[in-house]
PDB file of N, H, CA, C and O in Angstrom:
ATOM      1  N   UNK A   1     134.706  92.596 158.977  1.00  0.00           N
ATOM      2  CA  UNK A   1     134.372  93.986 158.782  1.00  0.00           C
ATOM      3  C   UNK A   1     135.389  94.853 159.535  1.00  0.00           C
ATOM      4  O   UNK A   1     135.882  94.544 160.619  1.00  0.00           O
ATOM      5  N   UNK A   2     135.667  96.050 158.795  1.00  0.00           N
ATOM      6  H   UNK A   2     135.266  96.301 157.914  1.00  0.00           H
ATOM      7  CA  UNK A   2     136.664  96.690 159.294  1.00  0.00           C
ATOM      8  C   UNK A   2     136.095  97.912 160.012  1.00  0.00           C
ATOM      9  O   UNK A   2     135.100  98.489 159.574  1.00  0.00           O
ATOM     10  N   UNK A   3     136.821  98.357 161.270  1.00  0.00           N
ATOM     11  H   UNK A   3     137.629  97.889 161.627  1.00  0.00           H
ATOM     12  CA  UNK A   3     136.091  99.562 161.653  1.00  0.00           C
ATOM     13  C   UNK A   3     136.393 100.773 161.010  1.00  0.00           C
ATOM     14  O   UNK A   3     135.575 101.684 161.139  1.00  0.00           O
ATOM     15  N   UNK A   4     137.434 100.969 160.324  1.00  0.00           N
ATOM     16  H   UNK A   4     138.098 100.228 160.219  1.00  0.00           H
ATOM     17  CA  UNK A   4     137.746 101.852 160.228  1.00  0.00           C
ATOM     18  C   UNK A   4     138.466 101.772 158.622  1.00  0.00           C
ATOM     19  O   UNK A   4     138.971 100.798 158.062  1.00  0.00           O
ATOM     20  N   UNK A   5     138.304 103.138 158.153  1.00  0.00           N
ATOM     21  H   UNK A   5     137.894 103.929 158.607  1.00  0.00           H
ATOM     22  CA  UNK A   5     139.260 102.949 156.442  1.00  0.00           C
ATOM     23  C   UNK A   5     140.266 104.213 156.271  1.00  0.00           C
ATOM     24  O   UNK A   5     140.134 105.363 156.690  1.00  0.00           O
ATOM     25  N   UNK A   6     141.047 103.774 155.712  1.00  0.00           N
ATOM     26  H   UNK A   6     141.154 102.839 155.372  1.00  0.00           H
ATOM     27  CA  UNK A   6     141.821 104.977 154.988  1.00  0.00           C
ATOM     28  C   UNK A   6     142.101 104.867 153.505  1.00  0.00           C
ATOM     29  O   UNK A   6     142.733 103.962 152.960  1.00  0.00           O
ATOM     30  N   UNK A   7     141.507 105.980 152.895  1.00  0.00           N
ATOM     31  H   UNK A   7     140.994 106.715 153.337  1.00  0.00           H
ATOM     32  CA  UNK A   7     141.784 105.808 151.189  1.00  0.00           C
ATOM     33  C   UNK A   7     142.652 106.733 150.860  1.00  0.00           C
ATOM     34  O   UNK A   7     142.747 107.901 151.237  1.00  0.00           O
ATOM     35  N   UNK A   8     143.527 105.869 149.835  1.00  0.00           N
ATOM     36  H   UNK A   8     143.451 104.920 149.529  1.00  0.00           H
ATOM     37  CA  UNK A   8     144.776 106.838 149.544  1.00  0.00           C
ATOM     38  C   UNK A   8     144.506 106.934 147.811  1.00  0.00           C
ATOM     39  O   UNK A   8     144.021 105.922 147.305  1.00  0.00           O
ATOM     40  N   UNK A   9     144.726 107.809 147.133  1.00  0.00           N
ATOM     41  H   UNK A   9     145.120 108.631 147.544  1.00  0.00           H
ATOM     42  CA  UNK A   9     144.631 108.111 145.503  1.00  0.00           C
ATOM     43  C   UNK A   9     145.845 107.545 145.054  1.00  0.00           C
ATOM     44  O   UNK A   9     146.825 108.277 145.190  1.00  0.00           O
ATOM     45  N   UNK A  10     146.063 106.250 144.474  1.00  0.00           N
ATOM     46  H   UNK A  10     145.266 105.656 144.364  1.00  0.00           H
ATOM     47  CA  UNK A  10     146.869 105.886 143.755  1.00  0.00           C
ATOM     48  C   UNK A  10     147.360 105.772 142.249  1.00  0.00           C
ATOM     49  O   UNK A  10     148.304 105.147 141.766  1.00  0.00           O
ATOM     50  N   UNK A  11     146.387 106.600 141.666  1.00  0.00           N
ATOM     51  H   UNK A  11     145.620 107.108 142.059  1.00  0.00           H
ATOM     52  CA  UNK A  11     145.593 106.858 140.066  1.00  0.00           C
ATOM     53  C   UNK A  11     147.292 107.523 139.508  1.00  0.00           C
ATOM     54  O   UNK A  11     148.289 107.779 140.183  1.00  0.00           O
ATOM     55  N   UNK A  12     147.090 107.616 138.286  1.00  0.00           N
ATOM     56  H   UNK A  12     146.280 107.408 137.737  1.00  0.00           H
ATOM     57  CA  UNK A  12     148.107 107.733 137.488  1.00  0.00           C
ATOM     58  C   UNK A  12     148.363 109.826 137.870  1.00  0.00           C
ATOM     59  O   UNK A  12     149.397 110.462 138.075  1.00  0.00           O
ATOM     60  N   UNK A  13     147.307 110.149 137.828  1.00  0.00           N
ATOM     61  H   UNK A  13     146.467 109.632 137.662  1.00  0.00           H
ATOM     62  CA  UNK A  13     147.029 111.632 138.522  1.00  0.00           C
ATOM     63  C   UNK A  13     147.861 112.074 140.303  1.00  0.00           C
ATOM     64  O   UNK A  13     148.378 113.116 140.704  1.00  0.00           O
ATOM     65  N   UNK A  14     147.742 111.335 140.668  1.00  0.00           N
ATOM     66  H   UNK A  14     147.322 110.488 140.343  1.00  0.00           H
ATOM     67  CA  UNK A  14     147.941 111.195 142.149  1.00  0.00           C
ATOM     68  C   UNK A  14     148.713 111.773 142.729  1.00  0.00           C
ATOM     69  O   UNK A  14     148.602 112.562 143.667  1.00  0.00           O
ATOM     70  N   UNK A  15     150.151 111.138 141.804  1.00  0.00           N
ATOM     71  H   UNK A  15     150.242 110.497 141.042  1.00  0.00           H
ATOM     72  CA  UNK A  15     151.144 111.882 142.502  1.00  0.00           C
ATOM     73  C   UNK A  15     152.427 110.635 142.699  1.00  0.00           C
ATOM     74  O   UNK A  15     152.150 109.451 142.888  1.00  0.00           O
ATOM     75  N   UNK A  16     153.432 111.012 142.637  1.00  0.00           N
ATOM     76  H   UNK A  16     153.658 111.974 142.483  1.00  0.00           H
ATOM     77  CA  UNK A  16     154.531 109.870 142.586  1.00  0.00           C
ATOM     78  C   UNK A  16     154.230 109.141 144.360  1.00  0.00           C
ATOM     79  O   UNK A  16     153.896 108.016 144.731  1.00  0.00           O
ATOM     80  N   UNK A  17     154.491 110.203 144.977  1.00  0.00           N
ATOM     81  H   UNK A  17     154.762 111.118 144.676  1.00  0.00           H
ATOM     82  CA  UNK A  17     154.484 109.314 146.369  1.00  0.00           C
ATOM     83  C   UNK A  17     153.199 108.717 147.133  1.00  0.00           C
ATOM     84  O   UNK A  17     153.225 108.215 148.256  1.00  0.00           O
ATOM     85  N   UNK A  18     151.968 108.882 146.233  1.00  0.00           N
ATOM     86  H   UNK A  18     151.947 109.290 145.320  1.00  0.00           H
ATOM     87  CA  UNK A  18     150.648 108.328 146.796  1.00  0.00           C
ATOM     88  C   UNK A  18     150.975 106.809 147.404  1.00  0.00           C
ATOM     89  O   UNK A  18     150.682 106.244 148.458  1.00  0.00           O
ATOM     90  N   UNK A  19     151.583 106.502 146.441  1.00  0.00           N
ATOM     91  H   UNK A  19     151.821 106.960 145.585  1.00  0.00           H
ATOM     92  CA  UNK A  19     151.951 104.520 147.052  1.00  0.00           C
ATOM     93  C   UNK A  19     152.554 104.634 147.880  1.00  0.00           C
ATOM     94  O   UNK A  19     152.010 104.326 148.940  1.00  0.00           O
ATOM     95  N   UNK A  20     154.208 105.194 147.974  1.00  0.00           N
ATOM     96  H   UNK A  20     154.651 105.444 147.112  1.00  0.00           H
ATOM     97  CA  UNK A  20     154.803 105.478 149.288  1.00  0.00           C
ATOM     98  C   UNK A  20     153.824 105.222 150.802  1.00  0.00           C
ATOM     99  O   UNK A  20     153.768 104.495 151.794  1.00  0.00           O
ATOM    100  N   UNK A  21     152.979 106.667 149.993  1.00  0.00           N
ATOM    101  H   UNK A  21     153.024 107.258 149.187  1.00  0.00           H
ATOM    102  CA  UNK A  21     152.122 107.176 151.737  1.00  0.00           C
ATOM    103  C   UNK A  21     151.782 105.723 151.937  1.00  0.00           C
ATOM    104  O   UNK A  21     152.274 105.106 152.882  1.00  0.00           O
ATOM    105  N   UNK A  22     150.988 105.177 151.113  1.00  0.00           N
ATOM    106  H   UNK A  22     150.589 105.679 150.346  1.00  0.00           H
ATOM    107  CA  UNK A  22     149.636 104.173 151.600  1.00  0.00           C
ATOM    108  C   UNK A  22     150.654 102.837 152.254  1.00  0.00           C
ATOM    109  O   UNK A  22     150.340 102.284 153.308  1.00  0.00           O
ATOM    110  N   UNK A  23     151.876 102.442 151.468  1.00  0.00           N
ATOM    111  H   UNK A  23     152.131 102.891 150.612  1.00  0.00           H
ATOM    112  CA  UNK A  23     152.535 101.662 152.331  1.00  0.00           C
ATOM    113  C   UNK A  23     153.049 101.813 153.418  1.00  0.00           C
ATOM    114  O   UNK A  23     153.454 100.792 153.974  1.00  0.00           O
ATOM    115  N   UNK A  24     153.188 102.888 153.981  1.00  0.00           N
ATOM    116  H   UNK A  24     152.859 103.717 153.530  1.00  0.00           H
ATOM    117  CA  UNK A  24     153.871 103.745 155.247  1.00  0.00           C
ATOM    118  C   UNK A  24     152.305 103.765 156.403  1.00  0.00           C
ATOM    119  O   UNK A  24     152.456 103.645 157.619  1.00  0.00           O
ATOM    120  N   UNK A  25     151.583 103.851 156.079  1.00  0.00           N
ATOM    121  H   UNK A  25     151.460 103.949 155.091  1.00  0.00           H
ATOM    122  CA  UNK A  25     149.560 103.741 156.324  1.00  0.00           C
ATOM    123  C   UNK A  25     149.737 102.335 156.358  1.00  0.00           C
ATOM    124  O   UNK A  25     148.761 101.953 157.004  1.00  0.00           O
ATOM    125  N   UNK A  26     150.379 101.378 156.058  1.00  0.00           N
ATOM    126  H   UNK A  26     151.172 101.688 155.534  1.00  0.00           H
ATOM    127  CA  UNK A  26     150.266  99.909 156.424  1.00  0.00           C
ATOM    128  C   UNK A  26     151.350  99.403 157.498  1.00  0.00           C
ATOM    129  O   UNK A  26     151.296  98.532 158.366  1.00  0.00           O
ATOM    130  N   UNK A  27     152.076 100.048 157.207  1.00  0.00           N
ATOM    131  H   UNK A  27     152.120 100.755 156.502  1.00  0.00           H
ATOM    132  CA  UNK A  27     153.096  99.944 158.443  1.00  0.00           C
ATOM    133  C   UNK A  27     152.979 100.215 159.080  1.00  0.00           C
ATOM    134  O   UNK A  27     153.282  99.306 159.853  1.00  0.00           O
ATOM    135  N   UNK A  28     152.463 101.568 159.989  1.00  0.00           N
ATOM    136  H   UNK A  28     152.216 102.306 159.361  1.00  0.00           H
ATOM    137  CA  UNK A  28     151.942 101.804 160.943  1.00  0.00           C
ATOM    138  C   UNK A  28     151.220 101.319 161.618  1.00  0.00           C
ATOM    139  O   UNK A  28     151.509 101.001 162.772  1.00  0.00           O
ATOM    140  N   UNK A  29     149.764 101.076 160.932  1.00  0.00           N
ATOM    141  H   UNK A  29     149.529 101.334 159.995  1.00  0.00           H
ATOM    142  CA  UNK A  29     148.645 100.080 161.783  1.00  0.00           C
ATOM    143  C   UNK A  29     149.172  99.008 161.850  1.00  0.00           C
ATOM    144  O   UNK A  29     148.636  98.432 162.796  1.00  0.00           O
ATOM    145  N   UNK A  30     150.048  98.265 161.328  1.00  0.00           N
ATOM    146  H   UNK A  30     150.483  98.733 160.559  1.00  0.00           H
ATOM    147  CA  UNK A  30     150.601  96.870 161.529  1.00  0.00           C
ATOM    148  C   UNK A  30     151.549  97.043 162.969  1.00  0.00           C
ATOM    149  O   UNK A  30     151.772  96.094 163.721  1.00  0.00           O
ATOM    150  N   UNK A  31     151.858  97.888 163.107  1.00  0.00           N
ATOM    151  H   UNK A  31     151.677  98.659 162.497  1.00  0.00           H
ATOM    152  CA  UNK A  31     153.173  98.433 164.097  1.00  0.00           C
ATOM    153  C   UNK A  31     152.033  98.710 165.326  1.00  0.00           C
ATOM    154  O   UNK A  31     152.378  98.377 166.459  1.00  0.00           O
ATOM    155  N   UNK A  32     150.805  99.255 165.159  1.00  0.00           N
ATOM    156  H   UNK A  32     150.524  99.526 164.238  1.00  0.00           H
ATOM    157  CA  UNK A  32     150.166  99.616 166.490  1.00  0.00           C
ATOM    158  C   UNK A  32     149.127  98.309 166.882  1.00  0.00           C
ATOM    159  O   UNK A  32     148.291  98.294 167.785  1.00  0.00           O
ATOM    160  N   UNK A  33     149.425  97.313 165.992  1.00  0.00           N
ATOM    161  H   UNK A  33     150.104  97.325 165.259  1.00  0.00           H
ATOM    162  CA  UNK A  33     148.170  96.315 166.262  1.00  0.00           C
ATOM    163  C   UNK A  33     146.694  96.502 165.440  1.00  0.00           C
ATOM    164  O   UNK A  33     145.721  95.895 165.888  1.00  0.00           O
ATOM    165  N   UNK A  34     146.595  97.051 164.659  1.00  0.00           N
ATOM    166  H   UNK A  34     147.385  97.545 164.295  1.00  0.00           H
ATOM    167  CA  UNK A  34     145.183  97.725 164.355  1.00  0.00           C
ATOM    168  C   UNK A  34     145.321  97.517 162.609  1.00  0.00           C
ATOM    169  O   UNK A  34     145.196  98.348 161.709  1.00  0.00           O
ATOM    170  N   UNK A  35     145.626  96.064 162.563  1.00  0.00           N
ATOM    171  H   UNK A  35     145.727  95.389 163.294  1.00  0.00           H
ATOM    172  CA  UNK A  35     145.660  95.713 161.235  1.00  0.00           C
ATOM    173  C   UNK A  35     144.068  95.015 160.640  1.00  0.00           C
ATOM    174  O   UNK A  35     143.671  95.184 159.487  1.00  0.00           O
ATOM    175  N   UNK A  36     143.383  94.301 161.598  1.00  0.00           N
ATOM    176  H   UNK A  36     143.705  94.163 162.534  1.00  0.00           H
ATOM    177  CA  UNK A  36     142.325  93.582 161.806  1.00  0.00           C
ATOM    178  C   UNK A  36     141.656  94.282 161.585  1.00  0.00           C
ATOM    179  O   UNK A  36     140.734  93.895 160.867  1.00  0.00           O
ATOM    180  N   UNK A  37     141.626  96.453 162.231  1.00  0.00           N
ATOM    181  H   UNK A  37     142.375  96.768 162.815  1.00  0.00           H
ATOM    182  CA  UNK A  37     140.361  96.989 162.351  1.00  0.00           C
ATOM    183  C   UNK A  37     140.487  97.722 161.287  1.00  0.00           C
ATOM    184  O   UNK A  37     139.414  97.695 160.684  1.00  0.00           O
ATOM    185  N   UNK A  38     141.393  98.480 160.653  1.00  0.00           N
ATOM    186  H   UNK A  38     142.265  98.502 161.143  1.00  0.00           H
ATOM    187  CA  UNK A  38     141.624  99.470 159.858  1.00  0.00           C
ATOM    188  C   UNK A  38     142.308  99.135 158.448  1.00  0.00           C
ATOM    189  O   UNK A  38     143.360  98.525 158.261  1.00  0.00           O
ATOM    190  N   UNK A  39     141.326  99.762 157.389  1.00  0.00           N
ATOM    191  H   UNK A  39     140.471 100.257 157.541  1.00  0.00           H
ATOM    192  CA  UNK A  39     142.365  98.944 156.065  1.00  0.00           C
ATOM    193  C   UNK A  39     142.237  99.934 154.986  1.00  0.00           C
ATOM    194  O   UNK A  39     141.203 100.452 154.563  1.00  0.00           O
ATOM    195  N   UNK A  40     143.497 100.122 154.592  1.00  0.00           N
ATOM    196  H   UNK A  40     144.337  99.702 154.935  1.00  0.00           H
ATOM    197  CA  UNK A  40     143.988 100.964 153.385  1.00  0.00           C
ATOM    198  C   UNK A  40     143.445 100.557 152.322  1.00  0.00           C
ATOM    199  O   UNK A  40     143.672  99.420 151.910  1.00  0.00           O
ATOM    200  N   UNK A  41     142.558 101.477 151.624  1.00  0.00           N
ATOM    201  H   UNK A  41     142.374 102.401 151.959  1.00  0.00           H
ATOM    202  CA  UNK A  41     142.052 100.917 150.214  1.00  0.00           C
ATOM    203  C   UNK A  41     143.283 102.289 148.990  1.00  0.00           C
ATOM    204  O   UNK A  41     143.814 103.395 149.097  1.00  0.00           O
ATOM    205  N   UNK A  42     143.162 101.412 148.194  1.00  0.00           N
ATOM    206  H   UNK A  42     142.730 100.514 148.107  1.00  0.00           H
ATOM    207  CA  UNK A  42     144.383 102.104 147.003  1.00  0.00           C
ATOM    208  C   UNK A  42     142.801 102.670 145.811  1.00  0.00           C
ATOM    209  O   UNK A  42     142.120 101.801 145.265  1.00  0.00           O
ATOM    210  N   UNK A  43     142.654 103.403 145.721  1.00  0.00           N
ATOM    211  H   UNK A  43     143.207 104.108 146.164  1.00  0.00           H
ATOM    212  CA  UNK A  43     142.177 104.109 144.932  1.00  0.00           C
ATOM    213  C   UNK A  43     142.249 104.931 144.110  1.00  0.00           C
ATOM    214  O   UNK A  43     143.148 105.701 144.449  1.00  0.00           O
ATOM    215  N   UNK A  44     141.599 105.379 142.746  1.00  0.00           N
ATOM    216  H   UNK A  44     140.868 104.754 142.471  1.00  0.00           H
ATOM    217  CA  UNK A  44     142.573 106.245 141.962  1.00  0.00           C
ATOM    218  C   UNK A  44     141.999 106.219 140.546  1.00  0.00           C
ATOM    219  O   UNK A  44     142.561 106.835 139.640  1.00  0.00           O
TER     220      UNK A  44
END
């Protein structure tokens, strides 16, 4: 179980750089340790 979420809109609507963000949102928590607690859902 994760403590924490971040949802990013990846839908055809979204926006060109929605994926960008959400992979840049994975790099980060991977970079601070906080991959275990926090998880990017792609939504859309």
């Amino acid at each position: 179980m994760y403590r924490g979420y971040i949802m990013v809109c990846s839908g055809p609507n979204c926006g060109v750089t929605s994926g960008r963000l959400a992979d840049e949102f994975e790099v980060q928590i991977k970079m601070a340790g906080l991959r275990k607690e926090i998880q990017v859902i792609r939504g859309g």
